[in-house]
mmCIF file of the N, C-alpha and C atoms, coordinates in Angstrom:
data_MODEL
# 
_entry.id   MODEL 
# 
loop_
_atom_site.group_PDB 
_atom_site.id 
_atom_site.type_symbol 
_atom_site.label_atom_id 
_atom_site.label_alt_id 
_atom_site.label_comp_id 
_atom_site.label_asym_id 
_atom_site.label_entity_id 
_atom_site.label_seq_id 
_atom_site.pdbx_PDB_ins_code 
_atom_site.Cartn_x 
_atom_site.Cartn_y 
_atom_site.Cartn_z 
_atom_site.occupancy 
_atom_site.B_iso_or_equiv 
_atom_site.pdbx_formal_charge 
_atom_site.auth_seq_id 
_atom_site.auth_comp_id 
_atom_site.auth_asym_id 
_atom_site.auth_atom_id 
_atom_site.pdbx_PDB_model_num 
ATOM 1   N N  . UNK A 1 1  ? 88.939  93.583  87.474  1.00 0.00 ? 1  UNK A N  1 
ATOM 2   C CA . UNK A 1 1  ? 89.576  93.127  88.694  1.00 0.00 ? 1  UNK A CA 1 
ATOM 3   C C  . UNK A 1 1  ? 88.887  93.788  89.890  1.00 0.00 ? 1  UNK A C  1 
ATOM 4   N N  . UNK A 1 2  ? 88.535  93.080  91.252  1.00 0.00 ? 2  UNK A N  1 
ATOM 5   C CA . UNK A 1 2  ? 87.875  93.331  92.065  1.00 0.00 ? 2  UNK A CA 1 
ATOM 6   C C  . UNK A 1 2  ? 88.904  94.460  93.046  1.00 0.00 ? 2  UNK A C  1 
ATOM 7   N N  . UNK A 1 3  ? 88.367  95.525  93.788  1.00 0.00 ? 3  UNK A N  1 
ATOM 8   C CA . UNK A 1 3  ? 89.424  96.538  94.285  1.00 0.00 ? 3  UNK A CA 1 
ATOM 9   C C  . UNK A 1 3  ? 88.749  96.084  95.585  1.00 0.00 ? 3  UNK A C  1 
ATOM 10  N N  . UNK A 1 4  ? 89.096  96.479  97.253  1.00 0.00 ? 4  UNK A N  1 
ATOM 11  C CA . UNK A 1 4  ? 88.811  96.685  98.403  1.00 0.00 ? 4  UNK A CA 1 
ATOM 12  C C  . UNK A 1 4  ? 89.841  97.420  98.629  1.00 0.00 ? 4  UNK A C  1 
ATOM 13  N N  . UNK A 1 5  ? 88.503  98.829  99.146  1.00 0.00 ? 5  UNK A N  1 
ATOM 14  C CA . UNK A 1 5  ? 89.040  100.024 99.660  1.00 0.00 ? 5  UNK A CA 1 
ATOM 15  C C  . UNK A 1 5  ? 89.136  99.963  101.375 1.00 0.00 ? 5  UNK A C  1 
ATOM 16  N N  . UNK A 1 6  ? 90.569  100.099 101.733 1.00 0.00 ? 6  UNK A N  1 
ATOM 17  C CA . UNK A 1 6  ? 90.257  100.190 103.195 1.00 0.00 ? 6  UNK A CA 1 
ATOM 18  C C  . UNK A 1 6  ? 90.635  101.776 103.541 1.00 0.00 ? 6  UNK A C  1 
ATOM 19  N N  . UNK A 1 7  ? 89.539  102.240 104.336 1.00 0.00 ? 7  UNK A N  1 
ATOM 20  C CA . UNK A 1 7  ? 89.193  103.775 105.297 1.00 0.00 ? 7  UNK A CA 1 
ATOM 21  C C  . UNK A 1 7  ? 89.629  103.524 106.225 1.00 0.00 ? 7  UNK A C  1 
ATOM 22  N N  . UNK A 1 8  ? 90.356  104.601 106.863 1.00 0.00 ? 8  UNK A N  1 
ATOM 23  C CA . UNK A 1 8  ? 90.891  104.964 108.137 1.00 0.00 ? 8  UNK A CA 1 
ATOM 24  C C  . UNK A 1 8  ? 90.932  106.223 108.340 1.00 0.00 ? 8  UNK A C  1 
ATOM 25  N N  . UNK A 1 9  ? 90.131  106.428 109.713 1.00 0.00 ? 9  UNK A N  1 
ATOM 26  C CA . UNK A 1 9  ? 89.323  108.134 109.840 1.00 0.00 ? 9  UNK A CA 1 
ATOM 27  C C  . UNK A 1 9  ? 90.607  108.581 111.064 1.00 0.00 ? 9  UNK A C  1 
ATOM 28  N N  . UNK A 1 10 ? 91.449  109.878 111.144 1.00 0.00 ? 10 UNK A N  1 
ATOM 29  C CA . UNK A 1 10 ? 92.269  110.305 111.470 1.00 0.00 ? 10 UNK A CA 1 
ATOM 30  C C  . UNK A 1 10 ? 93.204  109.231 112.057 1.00 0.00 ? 10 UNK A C  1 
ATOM 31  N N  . UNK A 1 11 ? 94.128  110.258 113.241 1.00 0.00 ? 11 UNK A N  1 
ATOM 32  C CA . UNK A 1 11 ? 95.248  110.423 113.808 1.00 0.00 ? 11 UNK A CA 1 
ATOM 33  C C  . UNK A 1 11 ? 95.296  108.638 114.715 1.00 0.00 ? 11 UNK A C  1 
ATOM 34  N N  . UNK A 1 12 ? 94.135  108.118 115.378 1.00 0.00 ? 12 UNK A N  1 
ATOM 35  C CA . UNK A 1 12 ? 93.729  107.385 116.378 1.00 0.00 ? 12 UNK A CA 1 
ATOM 36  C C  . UNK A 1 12 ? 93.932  106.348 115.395 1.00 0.00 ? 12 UNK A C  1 
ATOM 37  N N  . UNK A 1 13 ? 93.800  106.006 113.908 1.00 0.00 ? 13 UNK A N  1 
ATOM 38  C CA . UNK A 1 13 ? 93.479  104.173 113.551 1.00 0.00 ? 13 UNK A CA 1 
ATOM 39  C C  . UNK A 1 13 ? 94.697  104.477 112.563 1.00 0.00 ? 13 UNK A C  1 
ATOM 40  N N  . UNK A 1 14 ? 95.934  105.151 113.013 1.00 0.00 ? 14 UNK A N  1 
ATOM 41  C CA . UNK A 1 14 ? 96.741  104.949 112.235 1.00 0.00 ? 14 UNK A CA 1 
ATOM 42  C C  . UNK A 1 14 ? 98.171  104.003 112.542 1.00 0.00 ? 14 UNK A C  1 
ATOM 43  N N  . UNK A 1 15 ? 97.481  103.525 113.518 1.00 0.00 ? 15 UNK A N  1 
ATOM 44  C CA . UNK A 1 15 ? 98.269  102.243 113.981 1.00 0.00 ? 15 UNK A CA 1 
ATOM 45  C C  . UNK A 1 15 ? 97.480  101.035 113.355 1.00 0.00 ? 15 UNK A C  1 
ATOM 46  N N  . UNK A 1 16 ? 96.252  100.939 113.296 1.00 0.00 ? 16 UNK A N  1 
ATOM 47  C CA . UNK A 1 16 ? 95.632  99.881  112.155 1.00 0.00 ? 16 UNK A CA 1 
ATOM 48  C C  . UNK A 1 16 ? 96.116  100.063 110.616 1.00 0.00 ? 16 UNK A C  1 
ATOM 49  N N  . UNK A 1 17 ? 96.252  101.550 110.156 1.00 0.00 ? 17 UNK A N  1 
ATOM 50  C CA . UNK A 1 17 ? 96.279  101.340 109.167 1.00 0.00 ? 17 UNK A CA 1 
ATOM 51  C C  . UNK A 1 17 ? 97.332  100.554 108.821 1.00 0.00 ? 17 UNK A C  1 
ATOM 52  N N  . UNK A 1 18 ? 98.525  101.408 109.779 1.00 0.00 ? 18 UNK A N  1 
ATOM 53  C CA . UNK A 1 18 ? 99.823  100.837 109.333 1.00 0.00 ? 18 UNK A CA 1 
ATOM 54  C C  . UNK A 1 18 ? 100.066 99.297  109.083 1.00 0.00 ? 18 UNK A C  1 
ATOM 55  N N  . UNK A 1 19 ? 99.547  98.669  109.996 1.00 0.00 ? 19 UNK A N  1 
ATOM 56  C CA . UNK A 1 19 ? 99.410  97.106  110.284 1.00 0.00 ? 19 UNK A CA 1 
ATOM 57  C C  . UNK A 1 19 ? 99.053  96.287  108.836 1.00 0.00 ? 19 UNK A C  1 
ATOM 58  N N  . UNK A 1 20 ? 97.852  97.292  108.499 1.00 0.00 ? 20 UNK A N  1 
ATOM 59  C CA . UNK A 1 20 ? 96.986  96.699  107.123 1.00 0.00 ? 20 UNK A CA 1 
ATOM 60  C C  . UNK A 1 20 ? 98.121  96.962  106.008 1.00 0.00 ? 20 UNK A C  1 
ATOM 61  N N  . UNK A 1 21 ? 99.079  98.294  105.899 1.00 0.00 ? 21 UNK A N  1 
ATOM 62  C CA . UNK A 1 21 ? 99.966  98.230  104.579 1.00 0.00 ? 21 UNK A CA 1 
ATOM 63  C C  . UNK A 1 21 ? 100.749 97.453  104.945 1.00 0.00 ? 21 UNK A C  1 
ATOM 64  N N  . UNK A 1 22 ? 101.104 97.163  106.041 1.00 0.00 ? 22 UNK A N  1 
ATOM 65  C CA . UNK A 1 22 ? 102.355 96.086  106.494 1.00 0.00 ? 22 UNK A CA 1 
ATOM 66  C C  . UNK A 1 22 ? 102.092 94.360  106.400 1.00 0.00 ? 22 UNK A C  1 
ATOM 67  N N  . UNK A 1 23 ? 100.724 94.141  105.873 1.00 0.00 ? 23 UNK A N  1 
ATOM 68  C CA . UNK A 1 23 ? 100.693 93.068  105.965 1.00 0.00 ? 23 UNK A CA 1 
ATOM 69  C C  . UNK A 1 23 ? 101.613 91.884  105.246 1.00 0.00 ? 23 UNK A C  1 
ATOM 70  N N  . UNK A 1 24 ? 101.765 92.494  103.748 1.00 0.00 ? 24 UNK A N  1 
ATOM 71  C CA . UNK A 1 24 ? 102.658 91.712  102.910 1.00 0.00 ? 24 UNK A CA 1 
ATOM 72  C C  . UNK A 1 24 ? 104.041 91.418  103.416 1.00 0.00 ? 24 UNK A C  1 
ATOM 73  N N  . UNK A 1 25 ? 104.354 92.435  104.009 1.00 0.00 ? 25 UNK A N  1 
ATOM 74  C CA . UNK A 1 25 ? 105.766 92.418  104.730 1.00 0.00 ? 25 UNK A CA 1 
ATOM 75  C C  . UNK A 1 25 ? 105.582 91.330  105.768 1.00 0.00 ? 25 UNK A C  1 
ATOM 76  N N  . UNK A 1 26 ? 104.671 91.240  106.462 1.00 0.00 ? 26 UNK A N  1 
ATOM 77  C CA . UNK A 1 26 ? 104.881 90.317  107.501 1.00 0.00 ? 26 UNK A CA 1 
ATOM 78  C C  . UNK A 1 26 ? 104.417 88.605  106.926 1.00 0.00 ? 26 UNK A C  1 
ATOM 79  N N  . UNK A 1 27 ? 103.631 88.864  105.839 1.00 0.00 ? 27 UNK A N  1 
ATOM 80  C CA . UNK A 1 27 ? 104.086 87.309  105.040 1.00 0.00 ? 27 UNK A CA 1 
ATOM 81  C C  . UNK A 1 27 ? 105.157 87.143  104.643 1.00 0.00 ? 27 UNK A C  1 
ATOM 82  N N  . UNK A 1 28 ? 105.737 87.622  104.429 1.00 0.00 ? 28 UNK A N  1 
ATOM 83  C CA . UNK A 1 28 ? 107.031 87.520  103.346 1.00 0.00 ? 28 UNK A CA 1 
ATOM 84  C C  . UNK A 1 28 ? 107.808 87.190  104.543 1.00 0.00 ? 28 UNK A C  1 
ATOM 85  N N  . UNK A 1 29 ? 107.891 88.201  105.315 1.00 0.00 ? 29 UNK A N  1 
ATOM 86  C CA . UNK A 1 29 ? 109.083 87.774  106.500 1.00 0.00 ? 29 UNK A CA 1 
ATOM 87  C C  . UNK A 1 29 ? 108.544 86.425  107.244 1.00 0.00 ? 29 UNK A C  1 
ATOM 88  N N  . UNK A 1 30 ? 107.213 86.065  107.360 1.00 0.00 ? 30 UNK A N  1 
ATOM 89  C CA . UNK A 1 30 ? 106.980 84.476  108.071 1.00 0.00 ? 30 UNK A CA 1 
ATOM 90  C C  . UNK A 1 30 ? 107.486 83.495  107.042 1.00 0.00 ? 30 UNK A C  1 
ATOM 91  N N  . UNK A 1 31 ? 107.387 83.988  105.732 1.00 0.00 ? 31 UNK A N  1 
ATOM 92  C CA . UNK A 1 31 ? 107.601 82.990  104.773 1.00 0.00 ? 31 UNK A CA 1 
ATOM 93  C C  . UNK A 1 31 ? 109.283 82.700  104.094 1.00 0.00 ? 31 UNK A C  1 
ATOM 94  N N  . UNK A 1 32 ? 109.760 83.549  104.884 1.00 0.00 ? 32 UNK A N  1 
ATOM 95  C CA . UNK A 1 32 ? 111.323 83.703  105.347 1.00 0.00 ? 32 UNK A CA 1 
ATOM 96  C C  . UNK A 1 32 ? 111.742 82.862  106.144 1.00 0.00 ? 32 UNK A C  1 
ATOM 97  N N  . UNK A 1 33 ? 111.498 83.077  106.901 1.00 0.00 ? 33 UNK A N  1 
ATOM 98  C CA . UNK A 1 33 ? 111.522 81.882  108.517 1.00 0.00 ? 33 UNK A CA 1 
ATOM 99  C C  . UNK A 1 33 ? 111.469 80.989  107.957 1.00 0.00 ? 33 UNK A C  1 
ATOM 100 N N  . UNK A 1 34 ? 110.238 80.444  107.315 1.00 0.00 ? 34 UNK A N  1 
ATOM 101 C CA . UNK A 1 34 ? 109.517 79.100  107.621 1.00 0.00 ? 34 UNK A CA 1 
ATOM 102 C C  . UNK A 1 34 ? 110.596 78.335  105.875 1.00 0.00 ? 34 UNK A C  1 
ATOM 103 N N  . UNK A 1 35 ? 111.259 78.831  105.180 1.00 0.00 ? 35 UNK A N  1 
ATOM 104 C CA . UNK A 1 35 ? 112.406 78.316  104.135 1.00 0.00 ? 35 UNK A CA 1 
ATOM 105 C C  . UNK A 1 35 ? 113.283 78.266  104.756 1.00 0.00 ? 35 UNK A C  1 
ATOM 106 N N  . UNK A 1 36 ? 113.875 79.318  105.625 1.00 0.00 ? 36 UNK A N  1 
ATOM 107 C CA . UNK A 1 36 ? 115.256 79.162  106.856 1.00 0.00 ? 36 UNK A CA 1 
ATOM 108 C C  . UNK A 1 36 ? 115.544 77.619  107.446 1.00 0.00 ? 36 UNK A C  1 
ATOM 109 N N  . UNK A 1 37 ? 114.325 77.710  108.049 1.00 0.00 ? 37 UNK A N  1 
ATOM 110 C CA . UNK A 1 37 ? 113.529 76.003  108.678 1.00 0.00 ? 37 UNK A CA 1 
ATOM 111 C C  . UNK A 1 37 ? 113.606 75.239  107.836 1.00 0.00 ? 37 UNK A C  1 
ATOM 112 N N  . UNK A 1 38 ? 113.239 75.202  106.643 1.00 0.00 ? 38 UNK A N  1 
ATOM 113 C CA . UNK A 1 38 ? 113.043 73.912  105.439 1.00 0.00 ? 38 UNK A CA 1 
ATOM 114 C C  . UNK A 1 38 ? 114.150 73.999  104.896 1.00 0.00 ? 38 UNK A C  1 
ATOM 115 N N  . UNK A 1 39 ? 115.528 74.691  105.037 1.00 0.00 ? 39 UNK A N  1 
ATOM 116 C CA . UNK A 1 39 ? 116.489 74.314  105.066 1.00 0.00 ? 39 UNK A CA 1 
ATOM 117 C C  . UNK A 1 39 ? 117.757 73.762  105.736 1.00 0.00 ? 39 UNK A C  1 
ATOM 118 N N  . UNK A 1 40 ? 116.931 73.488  106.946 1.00 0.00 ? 40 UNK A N  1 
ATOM 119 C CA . UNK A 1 40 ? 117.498 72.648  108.115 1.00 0.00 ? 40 UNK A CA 1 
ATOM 120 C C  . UNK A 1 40 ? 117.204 71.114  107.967 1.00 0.00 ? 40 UNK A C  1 
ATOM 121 N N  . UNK A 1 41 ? 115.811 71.443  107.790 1.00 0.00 ? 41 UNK A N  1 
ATOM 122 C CA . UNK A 1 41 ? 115.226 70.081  107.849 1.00 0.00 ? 41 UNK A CA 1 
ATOM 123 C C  . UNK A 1 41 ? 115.344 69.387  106.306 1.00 0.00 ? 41 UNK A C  1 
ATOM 124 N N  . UNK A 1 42 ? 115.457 70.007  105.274 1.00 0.00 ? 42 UNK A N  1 
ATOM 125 C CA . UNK A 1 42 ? 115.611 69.513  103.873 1.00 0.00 ? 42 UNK A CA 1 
ATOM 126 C C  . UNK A 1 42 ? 116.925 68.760  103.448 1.00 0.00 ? 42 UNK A C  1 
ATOM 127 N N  . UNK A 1 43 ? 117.394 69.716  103.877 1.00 0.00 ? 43 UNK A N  1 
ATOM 128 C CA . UNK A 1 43 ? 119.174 69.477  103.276 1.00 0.00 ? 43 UNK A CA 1 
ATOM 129 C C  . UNK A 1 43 ? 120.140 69.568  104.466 1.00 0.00 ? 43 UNK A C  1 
ATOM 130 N N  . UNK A 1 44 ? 119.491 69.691  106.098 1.00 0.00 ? 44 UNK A N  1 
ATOM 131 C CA . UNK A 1 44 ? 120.925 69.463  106.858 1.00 0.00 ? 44 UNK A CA 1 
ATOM 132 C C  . UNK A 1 44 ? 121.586 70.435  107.155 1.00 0.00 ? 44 UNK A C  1 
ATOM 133 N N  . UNK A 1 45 ? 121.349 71.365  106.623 1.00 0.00 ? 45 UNK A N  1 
ATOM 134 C CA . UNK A 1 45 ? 122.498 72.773  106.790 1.00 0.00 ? 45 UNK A CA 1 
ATOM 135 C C  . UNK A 1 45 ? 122.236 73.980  108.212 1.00 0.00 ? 45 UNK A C  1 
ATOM 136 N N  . UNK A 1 46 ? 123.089 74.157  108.542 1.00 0.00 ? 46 UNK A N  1 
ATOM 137 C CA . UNK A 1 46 ? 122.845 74.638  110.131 1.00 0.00 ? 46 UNK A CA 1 
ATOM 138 C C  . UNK A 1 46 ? 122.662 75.794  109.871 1.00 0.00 ? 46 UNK A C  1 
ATOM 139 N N  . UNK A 1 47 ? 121.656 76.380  110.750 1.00 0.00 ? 47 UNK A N  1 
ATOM 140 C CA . UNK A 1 47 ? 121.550 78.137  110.761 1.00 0.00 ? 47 UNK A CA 1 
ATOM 141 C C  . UNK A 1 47 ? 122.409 78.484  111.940 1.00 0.00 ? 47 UNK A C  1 
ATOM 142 N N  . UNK A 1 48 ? 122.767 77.755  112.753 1.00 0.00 ? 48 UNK A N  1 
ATOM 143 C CA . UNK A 1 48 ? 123.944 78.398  113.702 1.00 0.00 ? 48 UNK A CA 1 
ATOM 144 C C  . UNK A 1 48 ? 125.226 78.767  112.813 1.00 0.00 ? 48 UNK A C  1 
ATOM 145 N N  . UNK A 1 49 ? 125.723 77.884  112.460 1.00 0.00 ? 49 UNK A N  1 
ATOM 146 C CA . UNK A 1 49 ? 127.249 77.381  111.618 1.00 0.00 ? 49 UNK A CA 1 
ATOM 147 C C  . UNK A 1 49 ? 126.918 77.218  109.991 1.00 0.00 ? 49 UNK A C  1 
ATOM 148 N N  . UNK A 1 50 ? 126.876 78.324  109.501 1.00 0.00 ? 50 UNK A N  1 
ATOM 149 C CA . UNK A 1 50 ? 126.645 77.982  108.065 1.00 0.00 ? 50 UNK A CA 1 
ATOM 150 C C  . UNK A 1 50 ? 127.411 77.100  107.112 1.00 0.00 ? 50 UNK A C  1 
ATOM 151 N N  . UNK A 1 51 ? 128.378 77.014  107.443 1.00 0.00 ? 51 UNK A N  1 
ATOM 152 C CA . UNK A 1 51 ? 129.583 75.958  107.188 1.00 0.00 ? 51 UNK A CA 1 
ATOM 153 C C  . UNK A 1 51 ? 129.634 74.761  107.389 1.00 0.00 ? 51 UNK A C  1 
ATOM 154 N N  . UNK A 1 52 ? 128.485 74.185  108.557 1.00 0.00 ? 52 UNK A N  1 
ATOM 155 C CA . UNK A 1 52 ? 128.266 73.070  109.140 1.00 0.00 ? 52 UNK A CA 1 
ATOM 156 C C  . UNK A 1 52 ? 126.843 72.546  108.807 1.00 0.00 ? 52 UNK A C  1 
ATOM 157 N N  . UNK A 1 53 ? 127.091 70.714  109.130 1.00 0.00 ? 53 UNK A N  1 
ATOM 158 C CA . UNK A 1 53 ? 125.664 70.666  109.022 1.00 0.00 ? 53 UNK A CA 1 
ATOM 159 C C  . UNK A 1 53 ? 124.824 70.816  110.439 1.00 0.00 ? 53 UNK A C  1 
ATOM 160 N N  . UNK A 1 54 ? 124.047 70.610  110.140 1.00 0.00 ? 54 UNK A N  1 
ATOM 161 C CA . UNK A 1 54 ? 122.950 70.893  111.194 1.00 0.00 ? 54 UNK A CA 1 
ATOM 162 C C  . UNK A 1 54 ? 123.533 69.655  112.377 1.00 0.00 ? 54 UNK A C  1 
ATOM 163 N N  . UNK A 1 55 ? 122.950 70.116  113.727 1.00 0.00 ? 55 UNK A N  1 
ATOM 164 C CA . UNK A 1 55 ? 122.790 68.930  114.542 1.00 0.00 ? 55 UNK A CA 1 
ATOM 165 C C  . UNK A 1 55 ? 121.813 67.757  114.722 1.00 0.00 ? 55 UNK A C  1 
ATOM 166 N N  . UNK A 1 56 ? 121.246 67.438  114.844 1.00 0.00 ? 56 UNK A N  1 
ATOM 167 C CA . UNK A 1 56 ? 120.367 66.157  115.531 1.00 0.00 ? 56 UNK A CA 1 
ATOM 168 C C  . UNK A 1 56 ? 119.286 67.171  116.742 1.00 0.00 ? 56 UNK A C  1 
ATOM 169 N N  . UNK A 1 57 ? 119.680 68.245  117.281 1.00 0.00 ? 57 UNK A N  1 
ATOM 170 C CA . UNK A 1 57 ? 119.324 69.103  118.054 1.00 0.00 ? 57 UNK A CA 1 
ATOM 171 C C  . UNK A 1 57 ? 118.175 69.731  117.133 1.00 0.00 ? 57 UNK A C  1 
ATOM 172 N N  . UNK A 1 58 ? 119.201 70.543  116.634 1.00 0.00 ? 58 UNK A N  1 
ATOM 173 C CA . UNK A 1 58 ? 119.143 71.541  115.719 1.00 0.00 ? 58 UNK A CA 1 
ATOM 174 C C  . UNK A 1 58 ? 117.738 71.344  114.411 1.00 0.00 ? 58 UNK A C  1 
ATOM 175 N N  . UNK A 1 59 ? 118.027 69.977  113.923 1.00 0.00 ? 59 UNK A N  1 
ATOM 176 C CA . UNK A 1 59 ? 117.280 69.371  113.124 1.00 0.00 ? 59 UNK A CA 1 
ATOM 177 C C  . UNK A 1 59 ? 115.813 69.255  113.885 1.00 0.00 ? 59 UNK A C  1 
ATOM 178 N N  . UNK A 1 60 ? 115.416 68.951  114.684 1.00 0.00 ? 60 UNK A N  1 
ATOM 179 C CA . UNK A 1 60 ? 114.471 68.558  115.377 1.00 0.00 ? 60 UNK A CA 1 
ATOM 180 C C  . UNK A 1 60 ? 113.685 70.003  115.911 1.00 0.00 ? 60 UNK A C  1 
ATOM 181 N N  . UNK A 1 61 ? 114.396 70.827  116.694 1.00 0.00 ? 61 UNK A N  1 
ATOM 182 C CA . UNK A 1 61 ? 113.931 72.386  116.647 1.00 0.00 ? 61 UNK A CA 1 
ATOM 183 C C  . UNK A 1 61 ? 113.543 72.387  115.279 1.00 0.00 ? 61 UNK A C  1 
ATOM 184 N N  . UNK A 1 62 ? 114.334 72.371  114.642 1.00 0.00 ? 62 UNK A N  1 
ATOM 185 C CA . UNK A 1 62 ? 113.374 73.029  112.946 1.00 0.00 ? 62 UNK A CA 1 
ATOM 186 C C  . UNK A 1 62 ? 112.430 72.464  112.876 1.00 0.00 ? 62 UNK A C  1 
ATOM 187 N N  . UNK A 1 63 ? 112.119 71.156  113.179 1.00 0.00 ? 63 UNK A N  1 
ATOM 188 C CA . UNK A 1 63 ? 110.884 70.962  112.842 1.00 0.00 ? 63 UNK A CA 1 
ATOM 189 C C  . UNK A 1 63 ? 109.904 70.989  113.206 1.00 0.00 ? 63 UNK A C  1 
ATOM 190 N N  . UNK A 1 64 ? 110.151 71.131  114.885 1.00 0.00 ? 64 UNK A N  1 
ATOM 191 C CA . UNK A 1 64 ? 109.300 71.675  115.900 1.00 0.00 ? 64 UNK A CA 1 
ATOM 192 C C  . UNK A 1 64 ? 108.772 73.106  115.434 1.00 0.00 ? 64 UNK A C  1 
ATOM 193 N N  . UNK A 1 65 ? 109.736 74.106  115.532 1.00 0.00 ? 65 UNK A N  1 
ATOM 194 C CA . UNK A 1 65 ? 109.542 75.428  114.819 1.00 0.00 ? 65 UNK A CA 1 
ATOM 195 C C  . UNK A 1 65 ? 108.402 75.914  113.653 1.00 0.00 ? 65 UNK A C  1 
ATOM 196 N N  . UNK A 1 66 ? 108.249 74.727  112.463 1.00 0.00 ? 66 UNK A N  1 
ATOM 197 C CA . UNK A 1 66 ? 107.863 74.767  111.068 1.00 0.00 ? 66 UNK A CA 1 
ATOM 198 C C  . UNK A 1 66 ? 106.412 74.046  111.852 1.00 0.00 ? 66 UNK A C  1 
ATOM 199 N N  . UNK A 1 67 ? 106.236 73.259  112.498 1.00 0.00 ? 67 UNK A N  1 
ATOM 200 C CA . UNK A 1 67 ? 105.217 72.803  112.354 1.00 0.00 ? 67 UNK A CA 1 
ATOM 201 C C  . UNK A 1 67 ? 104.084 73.713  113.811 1.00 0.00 ? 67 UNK A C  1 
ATOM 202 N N  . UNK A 1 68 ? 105.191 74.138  114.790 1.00 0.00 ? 68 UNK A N  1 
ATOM 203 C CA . UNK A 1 68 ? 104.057 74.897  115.200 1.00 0.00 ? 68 UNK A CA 1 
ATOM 204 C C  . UNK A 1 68 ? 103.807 76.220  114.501 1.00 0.00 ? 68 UNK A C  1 
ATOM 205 N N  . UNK A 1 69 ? 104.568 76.910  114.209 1.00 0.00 ? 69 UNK A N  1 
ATOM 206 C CA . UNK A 1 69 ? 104.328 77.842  113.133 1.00 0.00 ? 69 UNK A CA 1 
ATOM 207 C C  . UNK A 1 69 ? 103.045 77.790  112.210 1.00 0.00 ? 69 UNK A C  1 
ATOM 208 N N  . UNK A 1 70 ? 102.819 76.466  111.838 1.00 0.00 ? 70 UNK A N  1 
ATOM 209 C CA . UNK A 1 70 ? 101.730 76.378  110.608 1.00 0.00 ? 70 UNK A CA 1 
ATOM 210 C C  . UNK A 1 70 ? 100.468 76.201  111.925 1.00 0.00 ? 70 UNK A C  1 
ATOM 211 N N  . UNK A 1 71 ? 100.604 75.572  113.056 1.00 0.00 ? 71 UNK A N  1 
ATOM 212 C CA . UNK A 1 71 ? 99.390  75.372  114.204 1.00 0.00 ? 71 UNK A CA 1 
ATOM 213 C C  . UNK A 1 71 ? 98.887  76.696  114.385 1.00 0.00 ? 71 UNK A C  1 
ATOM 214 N N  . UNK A 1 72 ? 100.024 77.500  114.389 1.00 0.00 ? 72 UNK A N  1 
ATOM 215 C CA . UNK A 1 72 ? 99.241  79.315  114.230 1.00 0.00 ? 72 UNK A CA 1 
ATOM 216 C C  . UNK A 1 72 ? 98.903  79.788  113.406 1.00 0.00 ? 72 UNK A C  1 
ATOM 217 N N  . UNK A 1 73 ? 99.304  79.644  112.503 1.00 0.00 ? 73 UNK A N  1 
ATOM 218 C CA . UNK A 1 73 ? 98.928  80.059  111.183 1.00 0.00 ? 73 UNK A CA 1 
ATOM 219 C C  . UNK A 1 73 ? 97.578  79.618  110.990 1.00 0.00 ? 73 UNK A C  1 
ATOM 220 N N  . UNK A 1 74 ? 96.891  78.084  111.342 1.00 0.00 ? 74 UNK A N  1 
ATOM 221 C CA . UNK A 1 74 ? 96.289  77.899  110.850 1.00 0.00 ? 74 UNK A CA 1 
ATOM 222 C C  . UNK A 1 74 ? 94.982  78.205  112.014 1.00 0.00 ? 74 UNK A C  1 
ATOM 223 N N  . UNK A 1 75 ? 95.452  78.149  113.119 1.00 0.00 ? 75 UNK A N  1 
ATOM 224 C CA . UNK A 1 75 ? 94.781  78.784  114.415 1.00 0.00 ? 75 UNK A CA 1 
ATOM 225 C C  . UNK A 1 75 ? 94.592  80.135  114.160 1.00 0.00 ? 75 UNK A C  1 
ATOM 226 N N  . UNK A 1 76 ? 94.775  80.810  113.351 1.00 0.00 ? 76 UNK A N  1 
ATOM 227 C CA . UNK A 1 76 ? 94.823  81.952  112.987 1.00 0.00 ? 76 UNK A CA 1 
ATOM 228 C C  . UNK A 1 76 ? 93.882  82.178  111.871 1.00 0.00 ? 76 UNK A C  1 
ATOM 229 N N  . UNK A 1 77 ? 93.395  81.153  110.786 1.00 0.00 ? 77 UNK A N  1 
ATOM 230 C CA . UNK A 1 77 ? 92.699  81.027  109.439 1.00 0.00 ? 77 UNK A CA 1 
ATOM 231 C C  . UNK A 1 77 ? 93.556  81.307  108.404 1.00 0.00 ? 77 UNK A C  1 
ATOM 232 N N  . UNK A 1 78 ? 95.249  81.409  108.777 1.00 0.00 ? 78 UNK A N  1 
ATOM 233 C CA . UNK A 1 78 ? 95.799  81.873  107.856 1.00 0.00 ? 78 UNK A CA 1 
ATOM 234 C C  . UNK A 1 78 ? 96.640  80.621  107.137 1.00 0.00 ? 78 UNK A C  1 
ATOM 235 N N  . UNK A 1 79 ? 97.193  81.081  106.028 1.00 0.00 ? 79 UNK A N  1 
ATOM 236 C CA . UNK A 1 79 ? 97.979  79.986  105.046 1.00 0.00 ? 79 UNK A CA 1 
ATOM 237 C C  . UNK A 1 79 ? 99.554  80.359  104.531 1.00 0.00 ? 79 UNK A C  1 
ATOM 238 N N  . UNK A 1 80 ? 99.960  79.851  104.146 1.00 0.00 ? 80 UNK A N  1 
ATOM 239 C CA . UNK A 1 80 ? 101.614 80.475  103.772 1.00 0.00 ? 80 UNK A CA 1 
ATOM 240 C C  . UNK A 1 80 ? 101.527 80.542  102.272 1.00 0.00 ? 80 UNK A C  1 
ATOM 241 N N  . UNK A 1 81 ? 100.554 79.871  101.602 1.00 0.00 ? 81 UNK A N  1 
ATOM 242 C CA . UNK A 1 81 ? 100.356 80.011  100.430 1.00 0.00 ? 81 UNK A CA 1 
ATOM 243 C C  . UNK A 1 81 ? 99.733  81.500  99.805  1.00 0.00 ? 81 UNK A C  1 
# 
C-alpha cells in the first residue's frame, strides 16, 4: 500500500498541519449537509419542522444549496465521492 508522508517544520505551519489532519472531518461534515439537502429534495421532509413536510420554498433552496455546493466542489477539483 502506497504511504504519503506529510512534514511540517515547527510552531509557524501548524495551522496547515492542522487543516491537513482535519481534512476527513471536513468531508464528512460537507457530506452531511449535502444528505440533509437530499432529504428535502428526495422525500419532502423539512429541516425547519421535522414533523412537517418541506415547503415549495424550502424544496427549491435545497436544491439550489446541493447544486451550488457541487459548482464548488467541483470549482475546487474536488468530489463528494
Amino acid at each position: 500500500m502506497p504511504k504519503i508522508i506529510l512534514e511540517f517544520d515547527g510552531f509557524e505551519e501548524a495551522k496547515e498541519a492542522r487543516i491537513a489532519m482535519d481534512a476527513q472531518k471536513w468531508k464528512d461534515a460537507v457530506l452531511e449537509f449535502d444528505q440533509e439537502l437530499r432529504t428535502v429534495t428526495k422525500y419532502g421532509a423539512s429541516l425547519i419542522n421535522r414533523n412537517m413536510e418541506a415547503s415549495k420554498e424550502e424544496t427549491e433552496m435545497a436544491v439550489y444549496l446541493r447544486d451550488r455546493l457541487r459548482e464548488i466542489l467541483f470549482d475546487e477539483g474536488l468530489t463528494m465521492e
